[in-house]
C-alpha positions in Angstrom: 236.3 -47.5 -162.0 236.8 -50.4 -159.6 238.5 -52.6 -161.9 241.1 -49.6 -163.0 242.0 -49.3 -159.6 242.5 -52.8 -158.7 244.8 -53.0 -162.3 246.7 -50.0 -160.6 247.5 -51.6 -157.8 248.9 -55.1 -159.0 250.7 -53.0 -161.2 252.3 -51.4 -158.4 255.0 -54.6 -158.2 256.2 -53.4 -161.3 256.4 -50.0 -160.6 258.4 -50.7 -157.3 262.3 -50.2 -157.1 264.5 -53.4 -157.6 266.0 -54.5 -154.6 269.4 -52.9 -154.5 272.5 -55.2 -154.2 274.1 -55.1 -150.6 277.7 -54.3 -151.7 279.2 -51.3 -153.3 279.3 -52.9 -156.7 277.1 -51.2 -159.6 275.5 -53.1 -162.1 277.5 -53.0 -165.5 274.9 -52.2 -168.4 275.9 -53.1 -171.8 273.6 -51.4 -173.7 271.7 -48.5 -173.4 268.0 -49.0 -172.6 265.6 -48.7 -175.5 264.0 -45.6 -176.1 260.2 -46.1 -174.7 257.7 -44.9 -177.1 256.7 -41.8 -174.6 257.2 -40.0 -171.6 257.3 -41.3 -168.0 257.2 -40.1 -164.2 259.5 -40.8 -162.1 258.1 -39.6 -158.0 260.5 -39.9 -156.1 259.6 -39.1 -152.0 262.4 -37.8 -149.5 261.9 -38.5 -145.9 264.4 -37.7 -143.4 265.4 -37.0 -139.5 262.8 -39.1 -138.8 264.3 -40.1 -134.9 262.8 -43.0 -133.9 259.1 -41.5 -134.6 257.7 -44.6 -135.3 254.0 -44.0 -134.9 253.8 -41.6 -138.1 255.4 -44.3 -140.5 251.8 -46.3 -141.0 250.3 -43.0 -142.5 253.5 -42.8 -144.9 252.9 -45.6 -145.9 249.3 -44.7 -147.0 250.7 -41.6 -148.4 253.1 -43.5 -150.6 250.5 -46.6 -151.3 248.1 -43.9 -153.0 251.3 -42.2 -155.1 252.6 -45.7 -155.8 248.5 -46.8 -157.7 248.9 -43.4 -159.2 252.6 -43.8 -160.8 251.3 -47.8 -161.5 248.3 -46.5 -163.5 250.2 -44.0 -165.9 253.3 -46.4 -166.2 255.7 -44.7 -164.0 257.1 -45.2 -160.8 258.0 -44.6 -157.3 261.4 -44.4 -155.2 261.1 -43.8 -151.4 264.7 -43.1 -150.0 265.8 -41.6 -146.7 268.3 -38.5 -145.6 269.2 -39.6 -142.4 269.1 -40.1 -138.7 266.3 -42.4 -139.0 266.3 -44.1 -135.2 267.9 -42.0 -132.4 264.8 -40.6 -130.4 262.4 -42.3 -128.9 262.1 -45.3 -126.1 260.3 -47.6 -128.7 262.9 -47.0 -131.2 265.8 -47.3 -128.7 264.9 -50.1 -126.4 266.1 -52.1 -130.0 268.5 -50.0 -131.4 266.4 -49.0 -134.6 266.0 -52.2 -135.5 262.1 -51.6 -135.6 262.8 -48.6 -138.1 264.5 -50.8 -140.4 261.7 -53.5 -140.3 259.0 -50.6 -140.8 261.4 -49.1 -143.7 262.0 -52.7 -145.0 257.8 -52.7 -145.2 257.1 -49.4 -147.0 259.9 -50.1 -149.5 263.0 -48.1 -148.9 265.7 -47.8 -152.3 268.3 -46.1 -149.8 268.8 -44.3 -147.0 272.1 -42.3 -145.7 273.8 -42.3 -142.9 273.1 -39.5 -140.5 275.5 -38.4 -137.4 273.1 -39.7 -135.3 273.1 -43.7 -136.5 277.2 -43.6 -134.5 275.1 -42.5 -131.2 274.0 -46.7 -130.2 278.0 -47.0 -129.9 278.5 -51.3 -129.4 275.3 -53.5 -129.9 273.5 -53.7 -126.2 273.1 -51.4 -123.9 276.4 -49.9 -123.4 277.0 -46.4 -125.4 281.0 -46.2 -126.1 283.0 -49.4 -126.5 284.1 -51.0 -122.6 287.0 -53.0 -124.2 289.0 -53.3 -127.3 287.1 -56.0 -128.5 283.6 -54.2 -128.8 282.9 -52.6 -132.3 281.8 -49.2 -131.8 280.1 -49.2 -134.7 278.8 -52.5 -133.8 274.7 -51.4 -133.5 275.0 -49.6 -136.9 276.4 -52.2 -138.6 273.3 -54.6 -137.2 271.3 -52.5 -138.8 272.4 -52.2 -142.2 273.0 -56.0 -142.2 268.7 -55.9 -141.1 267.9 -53.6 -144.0 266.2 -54.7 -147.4 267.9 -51.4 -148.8 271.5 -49.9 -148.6 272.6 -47.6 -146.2 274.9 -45.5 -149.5 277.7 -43.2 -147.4 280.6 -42.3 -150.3 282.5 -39.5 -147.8 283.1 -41.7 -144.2 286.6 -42.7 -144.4 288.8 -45.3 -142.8 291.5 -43.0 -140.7 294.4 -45.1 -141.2 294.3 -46.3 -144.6 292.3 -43.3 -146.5 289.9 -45.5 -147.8 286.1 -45.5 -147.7 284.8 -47.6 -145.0 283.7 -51.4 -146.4 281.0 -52.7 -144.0 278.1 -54.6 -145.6 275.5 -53.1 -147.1 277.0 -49.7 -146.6 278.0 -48.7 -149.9 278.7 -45.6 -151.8 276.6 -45.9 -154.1 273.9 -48.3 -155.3 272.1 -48.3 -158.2 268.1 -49.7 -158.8 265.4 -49.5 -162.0 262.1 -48.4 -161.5 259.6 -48.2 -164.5 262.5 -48.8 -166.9 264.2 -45.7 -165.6 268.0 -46.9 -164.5 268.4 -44.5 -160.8 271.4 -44.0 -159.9 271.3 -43.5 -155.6 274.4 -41.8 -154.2 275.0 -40.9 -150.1 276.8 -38.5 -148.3 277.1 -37.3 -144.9 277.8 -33.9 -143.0 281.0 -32.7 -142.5 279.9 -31.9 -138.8 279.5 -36.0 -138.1 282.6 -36.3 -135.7 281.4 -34.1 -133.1 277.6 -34.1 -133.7 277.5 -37.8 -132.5 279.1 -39.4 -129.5 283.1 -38.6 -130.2 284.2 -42.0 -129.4 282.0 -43.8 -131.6 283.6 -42.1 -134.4 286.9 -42.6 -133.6 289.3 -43.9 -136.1 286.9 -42.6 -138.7 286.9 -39.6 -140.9 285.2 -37.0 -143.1 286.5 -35.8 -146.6 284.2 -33.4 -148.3 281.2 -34.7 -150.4 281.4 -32.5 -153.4 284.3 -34.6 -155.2 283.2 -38.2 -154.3 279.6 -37.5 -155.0 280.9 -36.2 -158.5 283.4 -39.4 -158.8 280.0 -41.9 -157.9 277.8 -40.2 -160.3 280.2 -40.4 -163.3 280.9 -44.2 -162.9 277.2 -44.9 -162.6 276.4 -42.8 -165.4 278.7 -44.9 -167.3 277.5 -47.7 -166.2 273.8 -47.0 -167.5 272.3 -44.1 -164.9 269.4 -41.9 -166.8 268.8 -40.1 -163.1 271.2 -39.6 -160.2 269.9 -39.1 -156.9 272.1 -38.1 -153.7 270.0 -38.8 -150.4 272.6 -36.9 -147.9 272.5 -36.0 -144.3 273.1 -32.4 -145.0 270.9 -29.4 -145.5 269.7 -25.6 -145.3 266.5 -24.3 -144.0 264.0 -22.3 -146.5 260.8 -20.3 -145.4 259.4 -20.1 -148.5 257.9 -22.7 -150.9 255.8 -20.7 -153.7 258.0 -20.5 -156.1 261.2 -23.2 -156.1 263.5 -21.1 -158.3 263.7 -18.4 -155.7 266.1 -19.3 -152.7 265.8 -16.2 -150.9 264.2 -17.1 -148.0 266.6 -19.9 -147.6 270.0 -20.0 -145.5 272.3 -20.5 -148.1 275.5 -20.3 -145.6 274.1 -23.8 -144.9 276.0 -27.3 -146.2 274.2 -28.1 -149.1 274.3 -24.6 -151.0 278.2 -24.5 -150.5 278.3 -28.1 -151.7 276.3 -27.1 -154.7 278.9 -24.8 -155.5 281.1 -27.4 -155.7 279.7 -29.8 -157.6 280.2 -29.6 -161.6 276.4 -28.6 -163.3 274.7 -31.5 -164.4 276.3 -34.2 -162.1 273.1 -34.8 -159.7 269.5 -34.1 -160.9 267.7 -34.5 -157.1 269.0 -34.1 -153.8 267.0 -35.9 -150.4 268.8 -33.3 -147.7 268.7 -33.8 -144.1 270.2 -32.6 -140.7 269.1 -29.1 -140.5 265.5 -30.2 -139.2 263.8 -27.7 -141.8 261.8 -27.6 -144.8 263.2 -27.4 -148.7 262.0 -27.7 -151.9 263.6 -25.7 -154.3 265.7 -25.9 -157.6 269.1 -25.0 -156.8 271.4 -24.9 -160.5 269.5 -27.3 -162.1 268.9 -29.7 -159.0 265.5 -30.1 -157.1 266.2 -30.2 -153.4 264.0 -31.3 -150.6 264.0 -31.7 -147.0 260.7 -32.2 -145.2 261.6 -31.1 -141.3 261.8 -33.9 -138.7 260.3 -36.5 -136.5 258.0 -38.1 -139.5 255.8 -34.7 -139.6 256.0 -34.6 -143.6 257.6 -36.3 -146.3 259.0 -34.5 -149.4 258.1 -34.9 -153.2 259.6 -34.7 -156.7 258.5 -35.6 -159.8 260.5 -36.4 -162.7 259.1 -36.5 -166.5 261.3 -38.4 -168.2 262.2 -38.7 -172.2 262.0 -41.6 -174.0 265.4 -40.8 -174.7 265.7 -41.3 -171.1 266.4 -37.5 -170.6 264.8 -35.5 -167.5 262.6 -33.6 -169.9 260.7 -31.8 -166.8 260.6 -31.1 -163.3 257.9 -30.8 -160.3 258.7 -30.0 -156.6 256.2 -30.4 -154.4 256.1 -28.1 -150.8 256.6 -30.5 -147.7 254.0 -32.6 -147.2 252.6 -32.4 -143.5 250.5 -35.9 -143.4 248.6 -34.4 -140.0 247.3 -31.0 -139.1 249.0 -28.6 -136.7 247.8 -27.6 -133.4 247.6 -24.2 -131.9 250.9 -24.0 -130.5 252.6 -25.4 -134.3 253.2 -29.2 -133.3 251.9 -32.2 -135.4 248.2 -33.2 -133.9 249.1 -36.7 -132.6 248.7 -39.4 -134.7 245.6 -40.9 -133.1 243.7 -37.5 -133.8 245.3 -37.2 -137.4 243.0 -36.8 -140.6 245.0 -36.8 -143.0 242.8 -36.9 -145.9 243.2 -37.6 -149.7 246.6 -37.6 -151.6 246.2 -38.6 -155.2 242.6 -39.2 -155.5 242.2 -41.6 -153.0 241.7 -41.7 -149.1 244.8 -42.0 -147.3 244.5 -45.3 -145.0 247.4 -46.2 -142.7 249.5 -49.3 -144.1 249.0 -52.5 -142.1 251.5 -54.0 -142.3 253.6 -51.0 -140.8 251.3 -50.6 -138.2 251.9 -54.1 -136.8 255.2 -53.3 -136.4 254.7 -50.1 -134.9 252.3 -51.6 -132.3 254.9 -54.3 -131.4 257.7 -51.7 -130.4 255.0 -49.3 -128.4 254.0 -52.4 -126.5 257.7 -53.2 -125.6 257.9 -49.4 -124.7 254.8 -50.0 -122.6 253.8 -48.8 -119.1 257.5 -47.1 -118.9 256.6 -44.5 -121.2 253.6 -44.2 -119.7 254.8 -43.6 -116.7 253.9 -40.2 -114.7 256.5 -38.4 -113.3 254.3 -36.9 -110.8 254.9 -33.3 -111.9 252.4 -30.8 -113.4 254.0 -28.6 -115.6 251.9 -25.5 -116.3 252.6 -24.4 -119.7 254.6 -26.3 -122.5 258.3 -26.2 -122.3 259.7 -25.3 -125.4 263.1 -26.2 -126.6 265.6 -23.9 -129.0 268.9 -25.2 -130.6 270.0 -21.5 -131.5 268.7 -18.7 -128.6 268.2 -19.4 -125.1 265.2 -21.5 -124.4 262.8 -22.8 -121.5 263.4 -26.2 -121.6 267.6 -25.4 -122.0 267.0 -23.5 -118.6 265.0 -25.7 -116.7 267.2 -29.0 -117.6 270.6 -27.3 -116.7 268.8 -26.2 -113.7 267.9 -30.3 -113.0 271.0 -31.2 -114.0 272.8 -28.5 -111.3 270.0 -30.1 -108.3 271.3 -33.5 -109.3 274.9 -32.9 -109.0 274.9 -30.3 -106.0 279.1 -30.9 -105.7 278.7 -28.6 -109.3 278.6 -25.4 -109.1 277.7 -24.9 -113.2 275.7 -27.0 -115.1 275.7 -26.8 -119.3 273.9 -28.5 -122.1 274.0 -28.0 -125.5 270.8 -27.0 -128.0 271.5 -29.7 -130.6 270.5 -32.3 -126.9 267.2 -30.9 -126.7 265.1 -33.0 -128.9 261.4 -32.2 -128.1 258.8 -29.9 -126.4 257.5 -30.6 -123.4 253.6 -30.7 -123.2 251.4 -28.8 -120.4 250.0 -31.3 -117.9 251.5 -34.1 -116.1 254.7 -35.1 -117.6 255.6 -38.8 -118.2 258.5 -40.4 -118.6 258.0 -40.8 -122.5 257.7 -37.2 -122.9 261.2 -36.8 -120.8 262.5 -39.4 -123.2 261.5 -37.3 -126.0 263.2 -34.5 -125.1 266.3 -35.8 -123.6 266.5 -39.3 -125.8 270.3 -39.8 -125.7 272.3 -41.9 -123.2 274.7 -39.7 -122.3 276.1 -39.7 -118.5 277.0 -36.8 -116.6 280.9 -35.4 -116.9 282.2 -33.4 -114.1 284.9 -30.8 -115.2 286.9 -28.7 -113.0 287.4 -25.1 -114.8 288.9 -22.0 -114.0 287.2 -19.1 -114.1 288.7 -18.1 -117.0 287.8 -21.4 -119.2 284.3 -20.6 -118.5 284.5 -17.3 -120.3 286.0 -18.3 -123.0 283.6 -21.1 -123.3 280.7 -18.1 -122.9 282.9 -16.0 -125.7 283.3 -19.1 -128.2 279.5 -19.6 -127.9 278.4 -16.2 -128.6 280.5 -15.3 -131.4 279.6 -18.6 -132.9 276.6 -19.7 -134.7 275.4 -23.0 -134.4 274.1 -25.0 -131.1 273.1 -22.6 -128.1 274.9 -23.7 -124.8 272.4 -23.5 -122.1 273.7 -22.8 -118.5 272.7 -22.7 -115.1 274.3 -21.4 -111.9 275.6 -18.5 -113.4 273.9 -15.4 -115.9 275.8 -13.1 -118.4 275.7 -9.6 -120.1 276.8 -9.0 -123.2 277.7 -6.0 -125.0 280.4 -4.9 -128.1 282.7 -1.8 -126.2 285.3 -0.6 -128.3 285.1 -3.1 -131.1 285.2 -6.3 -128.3 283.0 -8.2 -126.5 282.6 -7.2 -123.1 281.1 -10.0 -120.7 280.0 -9.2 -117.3 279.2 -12.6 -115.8 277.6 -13.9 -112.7 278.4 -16.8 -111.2 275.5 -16.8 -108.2 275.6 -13.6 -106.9 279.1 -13.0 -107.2 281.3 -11.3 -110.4 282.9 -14.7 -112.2 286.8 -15.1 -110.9 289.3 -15.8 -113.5 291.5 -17.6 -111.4 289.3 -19.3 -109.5 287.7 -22.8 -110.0 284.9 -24.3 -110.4 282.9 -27.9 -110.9 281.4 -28.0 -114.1 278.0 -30.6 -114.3 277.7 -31.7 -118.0 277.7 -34.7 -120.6 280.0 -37.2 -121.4 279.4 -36.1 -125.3 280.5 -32.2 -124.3 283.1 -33.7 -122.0 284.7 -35.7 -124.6 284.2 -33.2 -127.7 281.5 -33.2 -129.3 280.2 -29.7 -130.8 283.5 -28.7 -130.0 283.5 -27.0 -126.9 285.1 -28.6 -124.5 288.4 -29.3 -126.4 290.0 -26.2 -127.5 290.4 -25.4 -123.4 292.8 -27.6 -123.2 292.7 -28.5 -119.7 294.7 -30.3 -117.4 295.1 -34.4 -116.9 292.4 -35.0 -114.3 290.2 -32.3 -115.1 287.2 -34.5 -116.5 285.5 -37.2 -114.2 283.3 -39.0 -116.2 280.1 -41.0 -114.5 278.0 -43.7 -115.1 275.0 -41.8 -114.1 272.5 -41.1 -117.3 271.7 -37.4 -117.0 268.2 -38.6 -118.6 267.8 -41.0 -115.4 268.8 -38.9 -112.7 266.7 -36.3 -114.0 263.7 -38.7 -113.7 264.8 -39.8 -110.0 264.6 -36.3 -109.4 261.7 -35.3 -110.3 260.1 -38.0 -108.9 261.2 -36.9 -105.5 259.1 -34.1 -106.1 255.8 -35.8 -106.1 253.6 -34.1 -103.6 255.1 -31.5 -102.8 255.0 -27.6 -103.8 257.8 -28.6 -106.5 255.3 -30.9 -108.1 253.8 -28.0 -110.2 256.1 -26.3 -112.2 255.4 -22.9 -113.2 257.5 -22.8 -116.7 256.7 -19.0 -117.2 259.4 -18.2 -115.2 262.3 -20.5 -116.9 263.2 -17.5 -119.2 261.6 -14.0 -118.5 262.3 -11.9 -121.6 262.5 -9.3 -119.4 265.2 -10.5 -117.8 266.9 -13.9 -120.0 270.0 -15.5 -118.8 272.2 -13.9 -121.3 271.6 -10.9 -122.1 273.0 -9.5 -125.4 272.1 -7.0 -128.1 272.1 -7.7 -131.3 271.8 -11.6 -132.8 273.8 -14.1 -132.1 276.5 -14.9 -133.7 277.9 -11.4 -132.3 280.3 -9.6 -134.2 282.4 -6.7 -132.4 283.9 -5.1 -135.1 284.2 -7.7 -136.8 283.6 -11.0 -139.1 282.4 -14.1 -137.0 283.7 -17.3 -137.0 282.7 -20.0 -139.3 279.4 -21.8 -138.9 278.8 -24.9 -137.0 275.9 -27.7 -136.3 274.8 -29.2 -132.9 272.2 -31.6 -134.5 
């Protein structure tokens, strides 16, 4: 049995996807491949939304290592391609940009990877966020890694604003096309619609979005004809699904969400597998025809399917695997961390972490070092939990920061889709405050009247999508006579509609991201920007705290359901008579 397993494994070169070319030029195939004298399978694993989570991308590797002997012992293959957002997160990710992602994804073997909202967030290369002069590239850290990557970052639907056409930096085609097992993959990308305000607005400036549906059907016809028995899209866009048992039924899933309504659009037959992202959930169903998977976030779980392939070269069958969760979950639903992980056997074999990753990993947590070891010296008593959608602990407690750091505000607002993490009982470190607030954005001082803050409250509540937390003021909410009805506090006192008031929030809100700030339309001079990290002052805060009776945080009492913030029956988004508006992303 030995020596099967060691011919598995150096067959697993062959098994392994070509190295796709760096520009957005497919391969011209004369002839069609010949027909093979059986069938094949073709695995191909989806990752996505990974963040920066660095430490789980050694097990993935074993995970993929043990599918890769499998596929290399019954003569097919393996592609490993990513949704999205693979670095914005954590300190060991950001101290380089990503660029310790893209060595680690360069390692396990990456075909693709698309480009989520989140890769604009690094802004020029260095530390600055948005570009300081004309001559910094915005897109400057991006583009360092792409031109770092062994694989192609594939975007077909980011545009250039002034000429129309798709953008042209290297190694960020539309499309890219690799063989694996003699199958001929065709690897398409696309991006959310929601891009231009769910990453730092002026990092996307001069961009824009047209919708995927026709280019993804435009890429898949030219590399059909160009030899493509399989197309894949790998796409930062998604839905969320409860239930796995049974792919072909999609009720449990959201199906307002991106990916159905681009579904919908796309001709039958044009993509056989979709790597979705964005959304942060699980998938794996068979939507018209096309197996669908999105394994959640943060490296938890990887996604699976498995293609049986023709000799003709025809998908002859289809397998889609539930999400994958390499590691247990603890009581309260999170990921055990990876040092207490047992993750078991996947395909007959013990999974063992990947060396070669590891050594990577271990260099970027070493650069991280003592800072995210750091101890705050606060005690928080329970976990703070975050929520994009409802009103949340952790939402309440870091507007509430953000209000004590600014005290010439007299409103403080964040948005869900900032919120990356939980917050663990115990003594909190500065890694874990990383975690959950990992972007670089500086605090924005607005002045508002009155009025602008209600029809910010209004906007948010009739709205799905991102939950804007608040502090300084609290809000009822009821439907009277087909309308909305808001009774809000600002303090003690009934909110004044002419009155005005000092808004605390981020540079990203300030400047119009999730599209809040801009439909207010406010006057020149209205919005002071800072160059104090909201991240940072929080931190100095907190650190003030240490030894006194603040330094234990009793986070029961963040958001009493008996007596939340905003109070409102019903769900959010509410409708008063009437249809909602149209769905939108924070993420």
């Amino acid at each position: 049995m030995r020596s099967v397993w060691l011919f598995a494994w150096l067959l697993c070169a062959c098994a392994h996807p070509v190295a796709p070319a760096h520009e957005p030029a497919n391969p011209v195939v004369s002839q069609p491949a010949p027909p093979r004298r059986g069938a094949v399978t073709l695995s191909i694993v989806g990752t996505n939304d990974l963040h920066g989570a660095l430490e789980r991308l050694p097990l993935l590797g074993g995970f993929v290592a043990n599918l890769r002997a499998a596929r290399a012992a019954d003569g097919g293959g393996v592609l490993l391609i990513d949704g999205g957002d693979m670095f914005q997160g954590t300190l060991e990710s950001n101290l380089a940009e990503g660029a310790d992602v893209v060595r680690a994804y360069n390692a396990l073997g990456y075909a693709a990877a698309a480009v989520g909202n989140h890769e604009f967030d690094y802004g020029p290369v260095g530390p600055a966020v948005i570009a300081a002069t004309p001559a910094d590239d915005a897109r400057g850290a991006l583009k360092a890694r792409a031109s770092e990557a062994a694989f192609p970052f594939v975007v077909s639907n980011i545009l250039d604003a002034t000429t129309g056409e798709r953008i042209a930096w290297p190694n960020m085609p539309a499309s890219t096309q690799v063989e694996v097992a003699g199958i001929k993959v065709g690897i398409i990308g696309a991006s959310t619609e929601s891009t231009p305000y769910t990453t730092m607005p002026a990092n996307f400036a001069g961009l824009k979005m047209t919708p995927p549906a026709p280019v993804l059907a435009a890429q898949a016809r030219e590399l059909r004809a160009h030899g493509a028995q399989v197309i894949v899209a790998t796409m930062h866009i998604g839905s969320s699904c409860k239930n796995f048992d049974h792919p072909e039924d999609t009720s449990s899933c959201d199906r307002d969400e991106e990916v159905f309504r681009l579904l919908a659009a796309l001709p039958r037959g044009t993509v056989d597998v979709i790597v979705a992202g964005h959304t942060h959930a699980g998938m794996a169903h068979l939507v018209d025809g096309v197996a669908v998977i999105e394994a959640y976030s943060s490296g938890r779980a990887f996604g699976r399917v498995d293609l049986r392939i023709s000799p003709e070269g025809k998908v002859a069958e289809i397998h889609i695997d539930k999400p994958h969760r390499m590691c247990a979950l603890d009581k309260d639903g999170n990921p055990v961390p990876v040092a207490a992980c047992e993750p078991g056997d996947y395909e007959g074999r013990p999974v063992v972490a990947d060396a070669a990753v590891q050594k990577i990993v271990d260099e970027a947590m070493a650069r991280a070092g003592e800072r995210r070891k750091e101890k705050l010296g606060i005690t928080l008593a329970q976990t703070v939990k975050r929520a994009h959608v409802v009103e949340s602990p952790e939402g309440n407690w870091f507007t509430d920061l953000m209000l004590a750091a600014r005290p010439d505000a007299q409103l403080a607002m964040t948005n869900g889709g900032g919120l990356r993490a939980d917050l663990p009982a115990g003594e909190l470190t500065y890694g874990q405050l990383f975690e959950a607030l990992p972007f670089d954005n500086r605090f924005a001082i607005i002045e508002l009247t009155g009025k602008d803050v209600r029809k910010m409250i209004t906007g948010n509540l009739t709205h799905a999508g991102a939950f804007m937390s608040w502090s300084g003021l609290s809000v009822k909410a009821r439907c009277a006579a087909g309308k909305l009805d808001l009774a809000i506090k600002v303090g003690a006192k009934q909110l004044d509609d002419g009155a005005h008031y000092k808004l605390a929030t981020s540079d990203f809100l300030a400047s119009g991201g999730n599209g809040v700030i801009g439909p207010l339309k406010l006057p020149d001079g209205s919005i002071k920007m800072t160059d104090s990290i909201i991240r940072e002052a929080v931190a100095d805060l907190l650190r003030g705290w240490k030894a006194t009776p603040r330094a234990v945080v009793d986070t029961s009492k963040l958001y009493p359901a008996a007596a939340p913030r905003f109070d409102y029956t019903g769900s959010r988004p509410m409708q008063c008579g009437g249809a909602s508006a149209g769905k939108e992303s924070g993420e």
